[in-house]
PyMOL CGO cylinders between C-alpha atoms (Angstrom):
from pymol import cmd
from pymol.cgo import CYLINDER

trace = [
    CYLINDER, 135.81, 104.80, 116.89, 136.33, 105.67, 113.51, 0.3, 1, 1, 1, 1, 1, 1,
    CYLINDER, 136.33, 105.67, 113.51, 132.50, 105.11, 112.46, 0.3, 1, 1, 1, 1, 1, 1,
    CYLINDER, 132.50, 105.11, 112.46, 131.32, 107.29, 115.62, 0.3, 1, 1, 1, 1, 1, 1,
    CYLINDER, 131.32, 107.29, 115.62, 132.94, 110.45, 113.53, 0.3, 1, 1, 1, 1, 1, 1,
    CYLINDER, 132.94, 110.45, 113.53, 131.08, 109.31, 110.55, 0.3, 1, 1, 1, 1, 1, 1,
    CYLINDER, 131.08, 109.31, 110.55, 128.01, 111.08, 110.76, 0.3, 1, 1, 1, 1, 1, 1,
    CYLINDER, 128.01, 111.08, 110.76, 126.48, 109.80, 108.00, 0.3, 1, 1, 1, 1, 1, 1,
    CYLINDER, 126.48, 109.80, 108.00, 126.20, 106.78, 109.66, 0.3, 1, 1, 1, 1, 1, 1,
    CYLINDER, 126.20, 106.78, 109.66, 125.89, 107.93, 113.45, 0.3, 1, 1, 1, 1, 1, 1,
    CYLINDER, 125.89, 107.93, 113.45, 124.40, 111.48, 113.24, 0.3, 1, 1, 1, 1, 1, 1,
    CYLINDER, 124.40, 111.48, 113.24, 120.39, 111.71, 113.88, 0.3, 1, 1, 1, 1, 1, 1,
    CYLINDER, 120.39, 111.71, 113.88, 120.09, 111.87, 110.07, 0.3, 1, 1, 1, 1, 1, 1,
    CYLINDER, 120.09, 111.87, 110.07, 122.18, 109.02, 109.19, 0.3, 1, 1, 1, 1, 1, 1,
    CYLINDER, 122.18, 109.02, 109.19, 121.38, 105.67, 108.14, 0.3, 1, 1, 1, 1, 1, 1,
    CYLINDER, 121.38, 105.67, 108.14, 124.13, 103.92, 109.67, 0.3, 1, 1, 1, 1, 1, 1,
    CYLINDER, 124.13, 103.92, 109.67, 122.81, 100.47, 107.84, 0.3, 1, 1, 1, 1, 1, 1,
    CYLINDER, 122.81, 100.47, 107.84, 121.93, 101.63, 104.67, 0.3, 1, 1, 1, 1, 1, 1,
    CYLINDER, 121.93, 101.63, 104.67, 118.45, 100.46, 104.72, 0.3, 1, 1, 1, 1, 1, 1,
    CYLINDER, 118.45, 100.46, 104.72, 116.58, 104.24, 103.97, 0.3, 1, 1, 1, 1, 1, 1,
    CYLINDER, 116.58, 104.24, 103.97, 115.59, 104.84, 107.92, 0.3, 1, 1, 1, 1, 1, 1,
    CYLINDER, 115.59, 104.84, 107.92, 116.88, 107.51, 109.87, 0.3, 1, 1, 1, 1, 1, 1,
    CYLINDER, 116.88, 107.51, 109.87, 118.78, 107.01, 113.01, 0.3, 1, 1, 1, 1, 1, 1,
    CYLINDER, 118.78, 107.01, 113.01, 116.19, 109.52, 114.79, 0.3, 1, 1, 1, 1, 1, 1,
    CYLINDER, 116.19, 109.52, 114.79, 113.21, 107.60, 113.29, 0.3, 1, 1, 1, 1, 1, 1,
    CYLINDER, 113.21, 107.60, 113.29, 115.13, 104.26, 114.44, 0.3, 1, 1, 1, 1, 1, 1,
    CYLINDER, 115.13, 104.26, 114.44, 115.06, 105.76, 118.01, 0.3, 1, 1, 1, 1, 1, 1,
    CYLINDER, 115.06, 105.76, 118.01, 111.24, 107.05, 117.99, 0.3, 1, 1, 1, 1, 1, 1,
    CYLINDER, 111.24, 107.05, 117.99, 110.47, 103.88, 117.10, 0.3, 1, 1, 1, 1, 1, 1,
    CYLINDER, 110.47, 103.88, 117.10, 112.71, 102.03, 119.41, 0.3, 1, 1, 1, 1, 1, 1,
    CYLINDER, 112.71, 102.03, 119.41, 114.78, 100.27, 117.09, 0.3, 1, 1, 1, 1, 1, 1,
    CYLINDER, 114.78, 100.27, 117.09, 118.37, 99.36, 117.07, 0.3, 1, 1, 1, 1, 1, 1,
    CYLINDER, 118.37, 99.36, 117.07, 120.29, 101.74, 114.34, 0.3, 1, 1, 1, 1, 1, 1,
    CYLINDER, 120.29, 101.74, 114.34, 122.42, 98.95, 113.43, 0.3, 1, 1, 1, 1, 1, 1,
    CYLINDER, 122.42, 98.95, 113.43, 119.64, 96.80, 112.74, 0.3, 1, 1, 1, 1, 1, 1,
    CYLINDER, 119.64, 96.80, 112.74, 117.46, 96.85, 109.84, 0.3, 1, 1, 1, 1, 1, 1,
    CYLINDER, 117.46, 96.85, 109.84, 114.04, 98.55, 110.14, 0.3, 1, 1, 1, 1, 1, 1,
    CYLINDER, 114.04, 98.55, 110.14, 112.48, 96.51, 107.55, 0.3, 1, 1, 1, 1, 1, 1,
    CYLINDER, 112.48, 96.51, 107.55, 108.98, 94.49, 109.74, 0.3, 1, 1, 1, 1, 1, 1,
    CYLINDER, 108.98, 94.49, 109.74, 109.19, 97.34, 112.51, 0.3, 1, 1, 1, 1, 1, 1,
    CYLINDER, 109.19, 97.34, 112.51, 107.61, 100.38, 110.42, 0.3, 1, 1, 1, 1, 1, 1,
    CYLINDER, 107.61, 100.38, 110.42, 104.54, 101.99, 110.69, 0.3, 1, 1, 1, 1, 1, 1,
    CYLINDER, 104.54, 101.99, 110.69, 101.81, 100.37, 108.70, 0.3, 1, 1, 1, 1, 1, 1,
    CYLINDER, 101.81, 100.37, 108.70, 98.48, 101.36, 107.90, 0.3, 1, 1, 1, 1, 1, 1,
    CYLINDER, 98.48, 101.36, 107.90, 95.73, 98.61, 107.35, 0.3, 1, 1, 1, 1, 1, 1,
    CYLINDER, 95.73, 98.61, 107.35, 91.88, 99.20, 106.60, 0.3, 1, 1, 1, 1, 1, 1,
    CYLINDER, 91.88, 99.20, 106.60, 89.62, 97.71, 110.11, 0.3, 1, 1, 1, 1, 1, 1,
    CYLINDER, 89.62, 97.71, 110.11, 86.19, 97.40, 110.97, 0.3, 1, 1, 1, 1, 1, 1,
    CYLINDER, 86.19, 97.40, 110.97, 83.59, 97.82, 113.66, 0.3, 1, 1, 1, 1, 1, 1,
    CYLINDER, 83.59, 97.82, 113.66, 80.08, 98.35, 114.14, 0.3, 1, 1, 1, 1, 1, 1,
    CYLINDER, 80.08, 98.35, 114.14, 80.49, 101.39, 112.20, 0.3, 1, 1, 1, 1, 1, 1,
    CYLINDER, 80.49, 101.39, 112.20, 82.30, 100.95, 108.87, 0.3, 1, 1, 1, 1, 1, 1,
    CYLINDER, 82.30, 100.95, 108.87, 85.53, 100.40, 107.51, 0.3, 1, 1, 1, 1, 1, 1,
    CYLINDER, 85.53, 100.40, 107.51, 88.53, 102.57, 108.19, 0.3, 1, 1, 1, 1, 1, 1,
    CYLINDER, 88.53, 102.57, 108.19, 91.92, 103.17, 107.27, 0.3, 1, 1, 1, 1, 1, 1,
    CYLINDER, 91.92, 103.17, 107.27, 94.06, 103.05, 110.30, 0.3, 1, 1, 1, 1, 1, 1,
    CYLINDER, 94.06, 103.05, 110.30, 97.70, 103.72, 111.04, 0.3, 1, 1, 1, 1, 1, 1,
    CYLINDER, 97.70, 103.72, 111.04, 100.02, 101.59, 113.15, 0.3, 1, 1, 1, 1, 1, 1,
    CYLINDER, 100.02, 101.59, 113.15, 103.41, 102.15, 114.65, 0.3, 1, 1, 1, 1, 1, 1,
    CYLINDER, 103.41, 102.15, 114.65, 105.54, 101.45, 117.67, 0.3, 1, 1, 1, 1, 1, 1,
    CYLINDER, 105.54, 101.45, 117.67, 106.95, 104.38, 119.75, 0.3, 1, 1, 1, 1, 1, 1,
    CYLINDER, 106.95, 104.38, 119.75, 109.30, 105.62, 122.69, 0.3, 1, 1, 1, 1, 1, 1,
    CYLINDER, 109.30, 105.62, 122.69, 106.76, 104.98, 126.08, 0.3, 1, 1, 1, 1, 1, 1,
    CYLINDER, 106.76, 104.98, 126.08, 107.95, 108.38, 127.51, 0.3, 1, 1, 1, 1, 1, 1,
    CYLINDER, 107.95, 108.38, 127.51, 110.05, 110.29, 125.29, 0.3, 1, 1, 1, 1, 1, 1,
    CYLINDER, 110.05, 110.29, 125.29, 111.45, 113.68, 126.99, 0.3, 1, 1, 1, 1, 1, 1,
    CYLINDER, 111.45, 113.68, 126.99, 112.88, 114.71, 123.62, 0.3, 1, 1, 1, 1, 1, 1,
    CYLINDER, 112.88, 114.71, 123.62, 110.93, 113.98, 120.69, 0.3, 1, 1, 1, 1, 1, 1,
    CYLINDER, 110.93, 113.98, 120.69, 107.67, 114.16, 119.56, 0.3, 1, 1, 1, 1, 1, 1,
    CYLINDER, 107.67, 114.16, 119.56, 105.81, 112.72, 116.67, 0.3, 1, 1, 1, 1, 1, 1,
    CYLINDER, 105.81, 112.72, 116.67, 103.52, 114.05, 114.05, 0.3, 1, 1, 1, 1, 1, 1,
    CYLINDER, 103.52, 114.05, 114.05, 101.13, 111.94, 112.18, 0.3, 1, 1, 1, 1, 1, 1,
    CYLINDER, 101.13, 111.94, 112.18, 100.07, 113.48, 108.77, 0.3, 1, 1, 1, 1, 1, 1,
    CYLINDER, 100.07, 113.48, 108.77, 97.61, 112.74, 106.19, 0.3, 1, 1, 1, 1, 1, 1,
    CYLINDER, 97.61, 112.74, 106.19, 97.42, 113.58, 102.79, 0.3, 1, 1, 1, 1, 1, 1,
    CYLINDER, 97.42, 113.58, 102.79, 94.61, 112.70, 100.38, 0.3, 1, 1, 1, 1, 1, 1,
    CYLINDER, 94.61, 112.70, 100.38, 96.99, 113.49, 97.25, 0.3, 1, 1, 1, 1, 1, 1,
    CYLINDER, 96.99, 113.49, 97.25, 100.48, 113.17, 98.43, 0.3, 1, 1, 1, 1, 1, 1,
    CYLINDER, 100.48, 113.17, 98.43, 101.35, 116.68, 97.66, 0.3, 1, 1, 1, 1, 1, 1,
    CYLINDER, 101.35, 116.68, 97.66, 99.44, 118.29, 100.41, 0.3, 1, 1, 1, 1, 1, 1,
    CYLINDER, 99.44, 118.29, 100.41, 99.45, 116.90, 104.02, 0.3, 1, 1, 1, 1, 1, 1,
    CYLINDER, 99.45, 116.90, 104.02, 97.59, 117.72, 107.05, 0.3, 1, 1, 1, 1, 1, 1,
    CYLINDER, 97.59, 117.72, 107.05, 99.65, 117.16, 110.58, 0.3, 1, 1, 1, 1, 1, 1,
    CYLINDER, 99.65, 117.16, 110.58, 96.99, 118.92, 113.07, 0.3, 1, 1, 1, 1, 1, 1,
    CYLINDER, 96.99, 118.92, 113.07, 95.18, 115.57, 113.43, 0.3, 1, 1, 1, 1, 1, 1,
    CYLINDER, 95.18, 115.57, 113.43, 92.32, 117.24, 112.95, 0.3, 1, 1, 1, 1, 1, 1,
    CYLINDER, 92.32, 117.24, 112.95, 90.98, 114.30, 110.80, 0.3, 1, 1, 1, 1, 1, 1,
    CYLINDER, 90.98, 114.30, 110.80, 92.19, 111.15, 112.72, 0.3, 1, 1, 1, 1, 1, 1,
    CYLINDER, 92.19, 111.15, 112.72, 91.11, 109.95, 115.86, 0.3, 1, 1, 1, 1, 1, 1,
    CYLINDER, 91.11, 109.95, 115.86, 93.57, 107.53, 118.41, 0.3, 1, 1, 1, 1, 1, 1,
    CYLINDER, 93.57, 107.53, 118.41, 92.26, 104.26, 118.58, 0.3, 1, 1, 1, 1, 1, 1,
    CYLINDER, 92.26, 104.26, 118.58, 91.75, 102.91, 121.88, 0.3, 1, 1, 1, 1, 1, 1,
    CYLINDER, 91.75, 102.91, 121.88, 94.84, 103.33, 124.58, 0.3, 1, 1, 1, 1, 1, 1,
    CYLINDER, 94.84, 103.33, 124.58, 98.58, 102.57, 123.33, 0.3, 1, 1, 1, 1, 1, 1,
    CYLINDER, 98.58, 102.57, 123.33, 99.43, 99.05, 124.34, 0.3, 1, 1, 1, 1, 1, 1,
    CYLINDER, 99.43, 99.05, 124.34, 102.90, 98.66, 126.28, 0.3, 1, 1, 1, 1, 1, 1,
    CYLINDER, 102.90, 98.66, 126.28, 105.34, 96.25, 125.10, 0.3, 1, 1, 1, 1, 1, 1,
    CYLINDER, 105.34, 96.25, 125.10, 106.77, 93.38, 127.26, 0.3, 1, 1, 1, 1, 1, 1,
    CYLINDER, 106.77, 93.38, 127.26, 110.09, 95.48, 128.21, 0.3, 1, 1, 1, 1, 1, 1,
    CYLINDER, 110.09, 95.48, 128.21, 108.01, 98.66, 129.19, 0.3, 1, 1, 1, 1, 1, 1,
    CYLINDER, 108.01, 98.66, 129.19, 110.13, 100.93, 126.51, 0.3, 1, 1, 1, 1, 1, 1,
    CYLINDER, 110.13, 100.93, 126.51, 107.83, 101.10, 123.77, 0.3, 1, 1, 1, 1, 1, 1,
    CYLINDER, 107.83, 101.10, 123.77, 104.41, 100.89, 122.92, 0.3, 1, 1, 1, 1, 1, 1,
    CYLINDER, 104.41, 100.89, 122.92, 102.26, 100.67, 119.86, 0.3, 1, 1, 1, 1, 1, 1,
    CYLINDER, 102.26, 100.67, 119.86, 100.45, 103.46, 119.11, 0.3, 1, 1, 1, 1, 1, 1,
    CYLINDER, 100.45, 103.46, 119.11, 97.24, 103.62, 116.39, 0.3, 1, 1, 1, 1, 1, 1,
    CYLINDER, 97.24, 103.62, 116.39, 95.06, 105.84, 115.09, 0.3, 1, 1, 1, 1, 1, 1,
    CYLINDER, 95.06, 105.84, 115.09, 92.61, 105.34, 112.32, 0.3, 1, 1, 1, 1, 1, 1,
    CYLINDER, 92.61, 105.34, 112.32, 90.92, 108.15, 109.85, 0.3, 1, 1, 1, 1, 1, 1,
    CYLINDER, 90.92, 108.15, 109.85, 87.31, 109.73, 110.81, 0.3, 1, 1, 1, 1, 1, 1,
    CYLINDER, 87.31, 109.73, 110.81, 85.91, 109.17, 107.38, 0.3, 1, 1, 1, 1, 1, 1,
    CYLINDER, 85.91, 109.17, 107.38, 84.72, 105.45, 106.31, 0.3, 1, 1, 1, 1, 1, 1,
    CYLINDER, 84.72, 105.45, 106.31, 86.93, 104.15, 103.90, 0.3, 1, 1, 1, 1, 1, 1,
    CYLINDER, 86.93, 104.15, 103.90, 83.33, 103.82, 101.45, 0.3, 1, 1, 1, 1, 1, 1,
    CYLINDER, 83.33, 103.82, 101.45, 83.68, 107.48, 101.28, 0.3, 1, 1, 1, 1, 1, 1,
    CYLINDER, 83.68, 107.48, 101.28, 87.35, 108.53, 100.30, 0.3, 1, 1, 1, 1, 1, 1,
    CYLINDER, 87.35, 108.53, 100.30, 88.92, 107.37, 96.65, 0.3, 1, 1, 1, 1, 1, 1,
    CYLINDER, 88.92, 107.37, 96.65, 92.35, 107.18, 98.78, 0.3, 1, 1, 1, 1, 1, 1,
    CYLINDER, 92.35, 107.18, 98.78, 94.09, 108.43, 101.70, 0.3, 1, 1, 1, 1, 1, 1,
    CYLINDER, 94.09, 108.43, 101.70, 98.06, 108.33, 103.17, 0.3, 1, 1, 1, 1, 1, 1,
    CYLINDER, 98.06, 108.33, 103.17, 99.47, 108.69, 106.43, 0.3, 1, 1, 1, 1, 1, 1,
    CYLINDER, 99.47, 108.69, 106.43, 103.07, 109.65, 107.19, 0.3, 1, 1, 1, 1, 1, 1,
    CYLINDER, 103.07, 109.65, 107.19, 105.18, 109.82, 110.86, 0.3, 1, 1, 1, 1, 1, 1,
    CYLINDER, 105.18, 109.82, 110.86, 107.21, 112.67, 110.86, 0.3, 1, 1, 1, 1, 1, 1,
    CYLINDER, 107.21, 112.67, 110.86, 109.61, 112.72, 114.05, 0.3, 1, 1, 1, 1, 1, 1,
    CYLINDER, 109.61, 112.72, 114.05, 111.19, 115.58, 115.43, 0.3, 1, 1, 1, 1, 1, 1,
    CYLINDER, 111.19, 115.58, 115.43, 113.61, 116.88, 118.62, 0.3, 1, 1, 1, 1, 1, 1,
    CYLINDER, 113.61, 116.88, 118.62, 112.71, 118.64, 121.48, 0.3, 1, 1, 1, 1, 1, 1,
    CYLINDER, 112.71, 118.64, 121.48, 114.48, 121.14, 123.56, 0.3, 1, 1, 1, 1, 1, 1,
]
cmd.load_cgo(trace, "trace")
């Protein structure tokens, strides 16, 4: 009971393990807060098809969240980053996990790899009303 009022630990912001990840990103990504997140984030990975190389981003996500949404930037310099998706493009349909609650979700980058010097991608979660 004692660790419920703690809510550095059990608040949205907290990190009730101690391993750096948010309780709130924990749940977006339907993980257990009082598990480690370390093998469940998002990853990003270069993959190819008939048309190039390209950087794409990977993570798992709520099936049908009601009250939070998520925001993939991009940033080509780390200091300025880009969340309208205007440059990324979803990568085929999200594939549902055994239990139904999550799914993974990927997009990749429009540009081929051969033609950017370096790219990032960051999942920014947030509430909804």
């Amino acid at each position: 009971e004692q660790e419920l009022s703690d809510v550095s630990k059990t608040g949205p912001m907290g990190d009730f393990v101690g391993d750096g990840t948010t309780n709130l990103m924990k749940y977006a990504l339907g993980l257990n807060p009082r598990m480690t997140a370390q093998g469940h984030l998002p990853a990003s990975y270069i993959a190819s098809d008939q048309t190039g190389s390209f950087l794409n981003y990977s993570f798992s996500r709520l099936t049908q969240p009601t009250d939070i949404a998520y925001d993939v930037g991009l940033s080509f310099d780390l200091q300025n980053w880009d969340y309208s998706g205007s440059q990324i493009d979803l990568v085929g349909s999200p594939i549902v996990s055994g239990d139904g609650q999550t799914e993974q979700f990927r997009v990749r980058l429009r540009t081929p790899v051969s033609q950017i010097n370096k790219a990032f991608f960051d999942l920014r979660v947030r509430t909804t009303p």
